[in-house]
C-alpha positions in Angstrom: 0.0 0.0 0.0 2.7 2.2 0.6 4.1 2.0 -2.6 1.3 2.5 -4.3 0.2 5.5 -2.4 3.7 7.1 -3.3 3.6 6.1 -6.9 -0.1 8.0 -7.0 1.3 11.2 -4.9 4.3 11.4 -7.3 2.0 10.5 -10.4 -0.4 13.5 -9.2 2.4 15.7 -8.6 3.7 15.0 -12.1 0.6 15.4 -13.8 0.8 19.5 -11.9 4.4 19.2 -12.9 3.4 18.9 -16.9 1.5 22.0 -17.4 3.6 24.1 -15.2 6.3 23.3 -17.2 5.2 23.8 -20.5 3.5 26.9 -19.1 7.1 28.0 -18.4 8.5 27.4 -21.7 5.4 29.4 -23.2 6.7 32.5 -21.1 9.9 32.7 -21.7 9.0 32.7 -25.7 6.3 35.2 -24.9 9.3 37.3 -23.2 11.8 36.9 -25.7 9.0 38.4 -28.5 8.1 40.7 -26.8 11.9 41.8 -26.8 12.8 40.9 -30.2 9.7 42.4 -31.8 9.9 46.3 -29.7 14.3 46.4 -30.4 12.8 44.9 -34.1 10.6 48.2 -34.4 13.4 50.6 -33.1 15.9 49.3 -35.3 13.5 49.9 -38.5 12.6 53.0 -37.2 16.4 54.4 -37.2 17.1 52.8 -40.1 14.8 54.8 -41.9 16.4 57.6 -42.9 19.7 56.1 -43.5 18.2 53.2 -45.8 16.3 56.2 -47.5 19.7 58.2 -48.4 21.4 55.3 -49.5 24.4 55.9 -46.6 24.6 52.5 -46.2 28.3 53.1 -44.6 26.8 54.9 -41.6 23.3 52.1 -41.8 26.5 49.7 -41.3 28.4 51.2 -38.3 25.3 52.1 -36.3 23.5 48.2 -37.1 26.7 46.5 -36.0 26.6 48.8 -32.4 22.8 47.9 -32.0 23.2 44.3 -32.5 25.8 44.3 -30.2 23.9 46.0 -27.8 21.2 43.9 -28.3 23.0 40.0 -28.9 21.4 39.7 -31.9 21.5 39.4 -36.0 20.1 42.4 -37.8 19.3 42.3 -41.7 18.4 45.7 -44.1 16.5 44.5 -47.3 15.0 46.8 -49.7 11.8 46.5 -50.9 12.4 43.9 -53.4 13.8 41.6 -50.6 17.5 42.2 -51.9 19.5 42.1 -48.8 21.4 45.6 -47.9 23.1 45.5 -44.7 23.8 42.7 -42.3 25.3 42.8 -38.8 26.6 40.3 -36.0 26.1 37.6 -37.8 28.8 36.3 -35.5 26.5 36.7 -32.4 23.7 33.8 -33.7 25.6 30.4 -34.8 24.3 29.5 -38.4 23.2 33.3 -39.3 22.4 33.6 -42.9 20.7 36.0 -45.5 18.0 33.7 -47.1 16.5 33.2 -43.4 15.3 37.1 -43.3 14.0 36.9 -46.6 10.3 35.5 -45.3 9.8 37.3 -42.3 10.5 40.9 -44.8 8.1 39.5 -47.0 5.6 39.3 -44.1 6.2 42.4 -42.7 6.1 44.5 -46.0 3.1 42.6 -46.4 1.2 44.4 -43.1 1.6 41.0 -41.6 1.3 41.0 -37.5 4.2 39.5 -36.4 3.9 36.2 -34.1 6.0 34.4 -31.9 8.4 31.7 -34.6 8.1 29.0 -32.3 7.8 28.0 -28.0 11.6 27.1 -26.4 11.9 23.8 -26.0 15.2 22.4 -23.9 16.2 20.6 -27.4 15.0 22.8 -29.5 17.9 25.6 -31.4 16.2 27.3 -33.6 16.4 31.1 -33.2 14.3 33.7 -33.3 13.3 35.5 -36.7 11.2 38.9 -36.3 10.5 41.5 -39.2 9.4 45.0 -39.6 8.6 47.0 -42.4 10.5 50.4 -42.7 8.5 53.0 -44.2 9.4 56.3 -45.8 6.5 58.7 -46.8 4.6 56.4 -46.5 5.7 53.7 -49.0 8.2 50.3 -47.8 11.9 51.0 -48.7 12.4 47.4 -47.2 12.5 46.0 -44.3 14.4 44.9 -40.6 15.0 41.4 -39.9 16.5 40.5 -36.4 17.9 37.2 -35.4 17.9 36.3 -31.7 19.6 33.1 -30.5 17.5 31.3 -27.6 20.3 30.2 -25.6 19.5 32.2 -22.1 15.8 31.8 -23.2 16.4 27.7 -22.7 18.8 28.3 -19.7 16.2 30.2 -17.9 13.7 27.4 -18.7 16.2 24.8 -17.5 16.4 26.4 -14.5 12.9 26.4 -14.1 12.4 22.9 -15.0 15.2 21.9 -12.6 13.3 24.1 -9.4 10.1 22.2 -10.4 11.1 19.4 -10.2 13.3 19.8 -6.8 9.9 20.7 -5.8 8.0 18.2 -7.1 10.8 15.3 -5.6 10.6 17.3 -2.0 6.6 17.5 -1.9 6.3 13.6 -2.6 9.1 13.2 -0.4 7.8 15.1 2.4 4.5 13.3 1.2 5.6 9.7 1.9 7.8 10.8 5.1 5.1 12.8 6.8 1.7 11.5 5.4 1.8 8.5 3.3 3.8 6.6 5.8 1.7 7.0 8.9 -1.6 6.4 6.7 0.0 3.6 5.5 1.4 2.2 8.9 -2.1 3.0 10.1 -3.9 1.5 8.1 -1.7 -1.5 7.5 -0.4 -2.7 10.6 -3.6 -4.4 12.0 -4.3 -5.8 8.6 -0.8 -7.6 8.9 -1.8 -8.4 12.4 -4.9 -9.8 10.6 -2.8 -11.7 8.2 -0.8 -13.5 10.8 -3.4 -14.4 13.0 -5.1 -16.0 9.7 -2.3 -18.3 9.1 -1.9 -19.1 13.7 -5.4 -19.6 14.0 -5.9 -23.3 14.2 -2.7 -23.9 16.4 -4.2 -21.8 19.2 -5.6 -18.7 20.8 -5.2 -15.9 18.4 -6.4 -12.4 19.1 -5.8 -9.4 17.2 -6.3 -5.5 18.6 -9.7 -3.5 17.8 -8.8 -0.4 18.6 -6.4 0.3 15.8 -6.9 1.4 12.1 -10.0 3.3 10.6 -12.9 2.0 11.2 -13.4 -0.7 9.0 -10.3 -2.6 10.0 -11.6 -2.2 13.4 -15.1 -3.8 12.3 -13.2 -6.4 10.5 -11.0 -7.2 13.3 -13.7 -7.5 15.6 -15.2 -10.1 13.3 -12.2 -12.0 13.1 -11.9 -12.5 16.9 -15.5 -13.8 17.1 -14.8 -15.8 14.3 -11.0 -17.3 15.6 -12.9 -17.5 19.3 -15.5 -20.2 18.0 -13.1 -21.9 16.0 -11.0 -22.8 18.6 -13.9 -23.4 20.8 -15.3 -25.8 18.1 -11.4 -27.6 17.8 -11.1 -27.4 21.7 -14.3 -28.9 22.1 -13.4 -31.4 19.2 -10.2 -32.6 20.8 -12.0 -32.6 24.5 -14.4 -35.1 22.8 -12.2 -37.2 20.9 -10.2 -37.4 24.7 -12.7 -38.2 27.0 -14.7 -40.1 24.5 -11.6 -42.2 24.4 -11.0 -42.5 28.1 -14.8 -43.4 28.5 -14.4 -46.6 26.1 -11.7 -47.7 27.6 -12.8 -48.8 30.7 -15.8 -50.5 29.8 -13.6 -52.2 27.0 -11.3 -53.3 29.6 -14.0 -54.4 31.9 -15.8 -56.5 28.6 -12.3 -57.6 27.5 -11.5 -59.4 30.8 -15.5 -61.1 31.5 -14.8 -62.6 27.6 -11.7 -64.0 28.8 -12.9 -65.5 31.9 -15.8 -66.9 29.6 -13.3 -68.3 27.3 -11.0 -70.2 29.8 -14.4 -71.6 31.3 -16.1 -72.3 28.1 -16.6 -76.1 27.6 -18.1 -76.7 24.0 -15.7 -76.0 20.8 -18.2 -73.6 19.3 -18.7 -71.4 22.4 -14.8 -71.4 22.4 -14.4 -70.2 19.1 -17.3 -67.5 19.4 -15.4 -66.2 22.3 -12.2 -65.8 20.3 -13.5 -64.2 17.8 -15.2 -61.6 20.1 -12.2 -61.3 21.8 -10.0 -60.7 18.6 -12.6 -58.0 18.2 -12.5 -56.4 21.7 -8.9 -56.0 21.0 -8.8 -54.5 17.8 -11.7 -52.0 19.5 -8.9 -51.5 22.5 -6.4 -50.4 19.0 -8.7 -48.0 17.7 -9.4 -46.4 20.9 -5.7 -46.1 21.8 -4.9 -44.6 19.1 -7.4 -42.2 19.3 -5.9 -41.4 22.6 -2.6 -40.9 21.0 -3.9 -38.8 17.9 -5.7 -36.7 20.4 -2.7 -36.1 22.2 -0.8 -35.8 18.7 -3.2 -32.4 18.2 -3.2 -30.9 21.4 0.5 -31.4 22.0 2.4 -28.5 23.6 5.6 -30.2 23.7 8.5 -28.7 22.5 10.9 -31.1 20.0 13.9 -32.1 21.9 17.7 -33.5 20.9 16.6 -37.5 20.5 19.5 -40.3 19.6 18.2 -41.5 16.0 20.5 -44.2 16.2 19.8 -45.4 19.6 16.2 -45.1 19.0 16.1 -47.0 16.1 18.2 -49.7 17.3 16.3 -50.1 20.2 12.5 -50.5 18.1 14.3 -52.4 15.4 15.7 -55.3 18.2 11.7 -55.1 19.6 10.2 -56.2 16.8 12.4 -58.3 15.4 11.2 -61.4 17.3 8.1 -61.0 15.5 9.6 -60.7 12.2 11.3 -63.6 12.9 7.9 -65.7 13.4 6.8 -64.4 10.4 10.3 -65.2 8.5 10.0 -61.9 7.0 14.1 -60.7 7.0 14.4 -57.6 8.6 17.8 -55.4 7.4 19.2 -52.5 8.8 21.5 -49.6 8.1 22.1 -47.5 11.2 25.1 -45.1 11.6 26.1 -44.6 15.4 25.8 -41.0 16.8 22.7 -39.6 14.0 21.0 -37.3 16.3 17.6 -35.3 15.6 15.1 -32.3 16.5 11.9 -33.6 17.0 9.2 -34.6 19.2 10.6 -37.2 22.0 7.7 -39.6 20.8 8.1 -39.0 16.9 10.7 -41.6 16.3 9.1 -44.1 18.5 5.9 -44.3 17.8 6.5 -43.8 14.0 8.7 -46.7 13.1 6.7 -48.6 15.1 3.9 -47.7 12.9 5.9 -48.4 9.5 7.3 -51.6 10.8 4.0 -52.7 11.7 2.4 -52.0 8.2 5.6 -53.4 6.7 5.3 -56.7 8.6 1.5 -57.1 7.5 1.1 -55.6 3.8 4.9 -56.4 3.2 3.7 -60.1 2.7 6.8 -61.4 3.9 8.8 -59.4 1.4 12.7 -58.4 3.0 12.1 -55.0 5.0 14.9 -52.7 5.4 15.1 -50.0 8.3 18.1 -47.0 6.8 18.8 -44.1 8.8 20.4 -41.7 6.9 21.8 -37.7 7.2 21.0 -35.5 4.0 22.2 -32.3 4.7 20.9 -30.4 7.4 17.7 -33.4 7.3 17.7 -37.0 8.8 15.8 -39.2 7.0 14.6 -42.9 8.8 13.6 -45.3 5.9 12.1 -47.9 5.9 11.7 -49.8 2.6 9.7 -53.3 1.8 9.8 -55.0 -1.1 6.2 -56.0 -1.3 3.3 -55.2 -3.9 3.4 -51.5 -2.7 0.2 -49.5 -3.5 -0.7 -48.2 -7.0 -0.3 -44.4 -8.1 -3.9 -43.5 -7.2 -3.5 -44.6 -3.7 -0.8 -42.8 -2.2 -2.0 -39.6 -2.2 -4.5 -40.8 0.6 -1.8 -42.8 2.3 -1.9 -41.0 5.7 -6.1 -40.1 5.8 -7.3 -40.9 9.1 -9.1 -43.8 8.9 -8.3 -44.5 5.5 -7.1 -48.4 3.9 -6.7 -49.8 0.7 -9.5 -52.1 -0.3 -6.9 -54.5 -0.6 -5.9 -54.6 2.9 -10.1 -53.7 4.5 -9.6 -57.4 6.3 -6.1 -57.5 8.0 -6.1 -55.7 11.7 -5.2 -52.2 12.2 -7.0 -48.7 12.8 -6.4 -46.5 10.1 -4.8 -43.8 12.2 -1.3 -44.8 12.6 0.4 -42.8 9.8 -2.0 -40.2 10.6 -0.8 -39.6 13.7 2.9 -39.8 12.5 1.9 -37.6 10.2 0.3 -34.8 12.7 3.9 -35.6 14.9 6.2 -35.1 12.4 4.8 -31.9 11.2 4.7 -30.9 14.9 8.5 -31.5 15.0 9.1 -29.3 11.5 9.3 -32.7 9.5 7.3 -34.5 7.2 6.1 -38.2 6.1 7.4 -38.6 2.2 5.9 -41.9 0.3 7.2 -43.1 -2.4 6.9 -46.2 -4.7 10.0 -48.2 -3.9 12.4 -49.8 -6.9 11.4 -52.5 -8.1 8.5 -53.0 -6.6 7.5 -52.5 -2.8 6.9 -48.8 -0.8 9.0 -46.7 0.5 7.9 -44.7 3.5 10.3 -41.9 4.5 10.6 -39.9 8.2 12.4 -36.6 7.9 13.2 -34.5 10.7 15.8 -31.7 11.1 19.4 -32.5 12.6 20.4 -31.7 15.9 22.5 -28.5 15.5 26.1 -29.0 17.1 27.0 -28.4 19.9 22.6 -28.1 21.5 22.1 -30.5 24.6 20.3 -33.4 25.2 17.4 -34.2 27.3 20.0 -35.7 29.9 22.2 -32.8 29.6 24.8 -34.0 27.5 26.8 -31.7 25.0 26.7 -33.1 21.2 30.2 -33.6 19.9 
């Protein structure tokens, strides 16, 4: 805004500038006839009576003092436009004979005279003025002056030049004094405005309503009713998805230990197998409603990331799970470099390769899995890589969606919400989740976070080296 304001300022001021200028230009030619034409008349007026007695020698000595005098060319022709006399012809640079011989004509004629031309900066032309000179009544001929417009431009240089000095301090002191407090005025809450737009959803957000001209103020007043029930609609949201949680689970738990005591007392093979399957399903209800726990807490998290030990990290989920990938004979490989250390949340790591070994172990389909920790940069990435049937193009752009599974995968256990949650974590940390189809065949799933910086301490207090 401020810009633009001093663009129209300096625009307006230009457009007073324009005709004030030109104005100026039409003065000083207006000046400089008004000299040339009354020292025109004089000079035909003395010239009478020597052009009239043919003393040309005196016409000759008393035209070269005048034009002297005056800084000008003077020409004598007679009445049939022969020239007679000419003088300081030195004084006007390109002075010649044949450039009288119109203006005589004009003035022998009973022409008024009128200004040649307006001074322009590039323009050189002099200026040509003629009068008749009469003798009883009848032209003998006929004074031509020549005046060069040299000071005539200077002046109007000078004139130009004070203009605009003018014109650059008013939209100067236009843009120091008024545009820039309008603008900072009227700006500043809209900024305010503009930032608060983009913090709304990760908290309270208020903006002032007391500042800018009235409609910013009505506007801002609007936005904090509107941020207000937003975040009272996401608090409320989160509070439900919380408690809701913590609710289930305890009737969950209670219904998850009556179906096992029913189990271990159950005497006929069909009420045994009923009561497995219902407790298969119990515990795949007590998944879903953990991790809505933890993707409650994944939105609500106020936790600050934290120096965490990649490598340690990793090493330590990789040895947990490898028992079970060892039932399944799916081979589990790894790539871990001592001493990799990140910025994150203290749960990110954790929780996420638990989450991609998990869906590697069960839509890997006992394809080789390999866990890569690797340092690109001023990034860490933790990889981890099957080589299974992967999931088509279409697919992976809703890998992540809470709730969301391929329809290939709609009968093997799981919630939905693990990559989700990873998802929300990682972008709480200042990472991200990258997916990828893996080479040949297989998916890629890729955890990047942002390296510890040297010499930043660890939870325990420990220096990196």
């Amino acid at each position: 805004m401020y810009r633009r304001l001093v663009f129209m300022v300096a625009f307006l001021a230009c457009g007073f500038a324009v005709p004030v200028g030109m104005e100026t230009a039409v003065q000083e030619s207006r000046e400089l006839f008004v000299l040339a034409t009354r020292n025109t008349g004089e000079i035909a007026a003395l010239a009478e009576s020597a052009l009239a007695a043919r003393d040309l020698t005196t016409l000759r000595r008393w035209l070269d003092g005048r034009a002297r005098a005056c800084g000008c060319a003077v020409f004598i022709l007679d009445h049939r436009g022969m020239l007679v006399v000419a003088a300081g012809l030195d004084l006007v640079p390109g002075a010649g004979g044949d450039q009288a011989v119109t203006p005589a004509s004009d003035a022998m004629a009973g022409r008024a005279p009128v200004p040649p031309h307006v001074i322009w900066l590039w323009d050189r032309r002099p200026f040509v003025l003629g009068a008749v000179i009469r003798h009883d009544g009848r032209p003998l001929g006929a004074a031509v002056t020549m005046w060069p417009t040299d000071d005539a431009r200077s002046a109007v240089a000078v004139r130009l030049l004070l203009l605009a000095a003018v014109v650059g301090l008013t939209v100067l002191a236009a843009a120091t004094l008024v545009i820039g407090p309008l603008a900072r005025w009227v700006m500043t809450p809209v900024r305010l405005l503009g930032d608060a737009t983009e913090q709304v959803g990760s908290g309270y957000v208020r903006v002032p309503e007391t500042a800018g001209p009235p409609e910013v103020r009505r506007l801002a007043c609007g936005f904090n009713d509107m941020a207000d029930r937003v975040l009272a609609l996401a608090t409320r949201q989160r509070d439900f998805v919380a408690q809701a949680s913590h609710q289930l689970r305890n009737p969950i738990t209670a219904l998850r230990l009556r179906v096992e005591n029913a189990f271990e007392l159950g005497s006929a093979p069909y009420e045994s197998e009923d009561l497995k399957l219902a407790l298969n399903e119990v515990d795949r209800l007590c998944a879903i409603v953990d991790s809505l726990l933890l993707l409650a807490k994944s939105e609500n998290n106020e936790e600050l990331p934290v120096v965490v030990d990649v490598s340690a990290t990793v090493v330590q989920r990789v040895d947990a799970w490898r028992s079970a990938y060892d039932r399944n004979s799916v081979p589990l490989i790894t790539n871990i470099p001592d001493g990799v250390r990140a910025l994150c949340l203290p749960e990110l790591i954790e929780h996420g390769l638990d989450a991609l070994l998990d869906n590697a172990l069960k839509f890997g389909e006992q394809c080789p899995v390999r866990v890569v920790v690797q340092r690109r940069g001023d990034m860490i990435d933790v990889v981890v890589r099957d080589q299974g049937p992967g999931l088509p193009a279409e697919e992976l752009e809703f890998v992540g969606t809470r709730f969301w599974r391929s329809t290939r995968h709609q009968n093997l256990p799981g919630t939905g919400l693990g990559l989700a949650i990873i998802r929300r974590l990682a972008k709480a940390s200042g990472g991200q989740v990258i997916m990828a189809a893996s080479r040949p065949h297989g998916l890629e799933v890729r955890l990047r976070v942002s390296a510890a910086p040297a010499g930043m301490g660890t939870p325990d207090g420990h220096a990196l080296r």
